[in-house]
C-alpha positions in Angstrom: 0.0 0.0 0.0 1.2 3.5 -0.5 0.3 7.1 0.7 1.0 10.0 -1.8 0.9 13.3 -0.7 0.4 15.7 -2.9 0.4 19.7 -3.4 1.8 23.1 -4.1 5.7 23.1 -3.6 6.7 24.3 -0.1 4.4 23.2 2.4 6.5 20.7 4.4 6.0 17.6 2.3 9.4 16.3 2.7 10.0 17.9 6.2 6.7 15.6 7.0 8.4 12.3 5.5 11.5 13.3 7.1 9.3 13.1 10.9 7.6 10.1 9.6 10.7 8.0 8.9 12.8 9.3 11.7 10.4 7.0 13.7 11.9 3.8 11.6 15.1 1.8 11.7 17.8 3.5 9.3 17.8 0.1 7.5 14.6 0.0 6.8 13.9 3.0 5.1 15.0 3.8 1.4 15.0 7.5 0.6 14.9 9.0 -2.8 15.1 13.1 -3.8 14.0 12.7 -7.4 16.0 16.2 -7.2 19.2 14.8 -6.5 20.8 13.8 -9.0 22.4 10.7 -7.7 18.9 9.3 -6.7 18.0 9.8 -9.7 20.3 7.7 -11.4 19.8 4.8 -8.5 16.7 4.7 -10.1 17.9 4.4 -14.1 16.5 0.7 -13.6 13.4 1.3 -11.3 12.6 -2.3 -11.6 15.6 -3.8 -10.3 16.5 -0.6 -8.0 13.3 -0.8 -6.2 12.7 -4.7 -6.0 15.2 -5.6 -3.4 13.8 -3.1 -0.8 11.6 -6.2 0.7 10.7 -4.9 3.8 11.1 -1.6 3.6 9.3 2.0 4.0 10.1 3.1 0.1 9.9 7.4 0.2 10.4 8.9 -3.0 10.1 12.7 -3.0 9.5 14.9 -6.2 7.6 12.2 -8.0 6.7 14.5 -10.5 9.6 14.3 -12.0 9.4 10.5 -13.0 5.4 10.0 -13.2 7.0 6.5 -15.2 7.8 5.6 -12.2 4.1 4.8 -11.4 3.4 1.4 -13.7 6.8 0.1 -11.7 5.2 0.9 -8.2 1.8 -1.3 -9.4 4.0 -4.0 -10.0 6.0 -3.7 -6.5 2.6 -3.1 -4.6 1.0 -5.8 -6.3 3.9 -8.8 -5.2 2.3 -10.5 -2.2 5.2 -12.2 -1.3 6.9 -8.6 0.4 5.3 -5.8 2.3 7.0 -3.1 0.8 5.5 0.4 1.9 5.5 3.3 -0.2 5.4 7.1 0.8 5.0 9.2 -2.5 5.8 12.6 -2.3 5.0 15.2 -5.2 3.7 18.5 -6.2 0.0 18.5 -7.4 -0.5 18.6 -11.2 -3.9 17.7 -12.7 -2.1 15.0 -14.8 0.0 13.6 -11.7 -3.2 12.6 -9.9 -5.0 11.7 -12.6 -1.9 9.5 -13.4 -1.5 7.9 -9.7 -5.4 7.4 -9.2 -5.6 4.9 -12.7 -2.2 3.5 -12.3 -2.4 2.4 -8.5 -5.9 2.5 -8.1 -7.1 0.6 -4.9 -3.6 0.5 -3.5 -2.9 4.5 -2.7 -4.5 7.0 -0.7 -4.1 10.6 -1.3 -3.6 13.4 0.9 -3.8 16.3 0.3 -1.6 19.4 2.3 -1.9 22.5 2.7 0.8 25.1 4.1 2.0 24.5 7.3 2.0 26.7 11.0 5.7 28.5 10.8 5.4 26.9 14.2 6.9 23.5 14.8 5.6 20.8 14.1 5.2 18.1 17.0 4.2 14.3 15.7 
């Protein structure tokens, strides 16, 4: 299963995932800033890139910037045999969420953010 958050640019997305995941093991969490280059090439193959990750919380931030990526994440999702988990991180475009909603429908749920208190955040 895998949660997407979606919206304008700036309004803590990745500062979220970053509070999410500091909860986790190190080991078990994959991180990718499809604004990095480097992550970006560790994903050339997404296939083979993403499949050993069996147990792990899968974050990849900026998804807009490989909405490919999306058929390969059905696959993933779909393989009973490992409980991958999936945080999706992107800013909102009409065509991004209509892309996400048919490719991985029944196995995402949206949210949707708005800005953020330039207070702290405590999760």
């Amino acid at each position: 299963m895998a949660c997407a958050t979606v919206r304008a640019r700036q309004v803590g997305k990745t500062t979220l995932a970053e509070m999410y995941i500091a909860g986790h093991p190190k080991e078990k969490v994959q991180f990718f800033d499809l604004e990095n280059p480097i992550d970006l090439a560790r994903l050339d193959n997404p296939m083979l890139a993403l499949a050993r990750f069996g147990s792990s919380a899968i974050v990849i931030d900026e998804i807009q910037r490989r909405p490919e990526l999306f058929p390969v994440l059905r696959v993933l999702m779909d393989d009973k045999k490992k409980s991958r988990k999936f945080l999706i991180l992107g800013s909102a475009s009409r065509d991004l969420i209509r892309q996400s909603s048919e490719t991985l429908a029944g196995r995402v749920d949206l949210l949707s953010l708005l800005h953020f208190p330039q207070t702290r955040l405590m999760i």
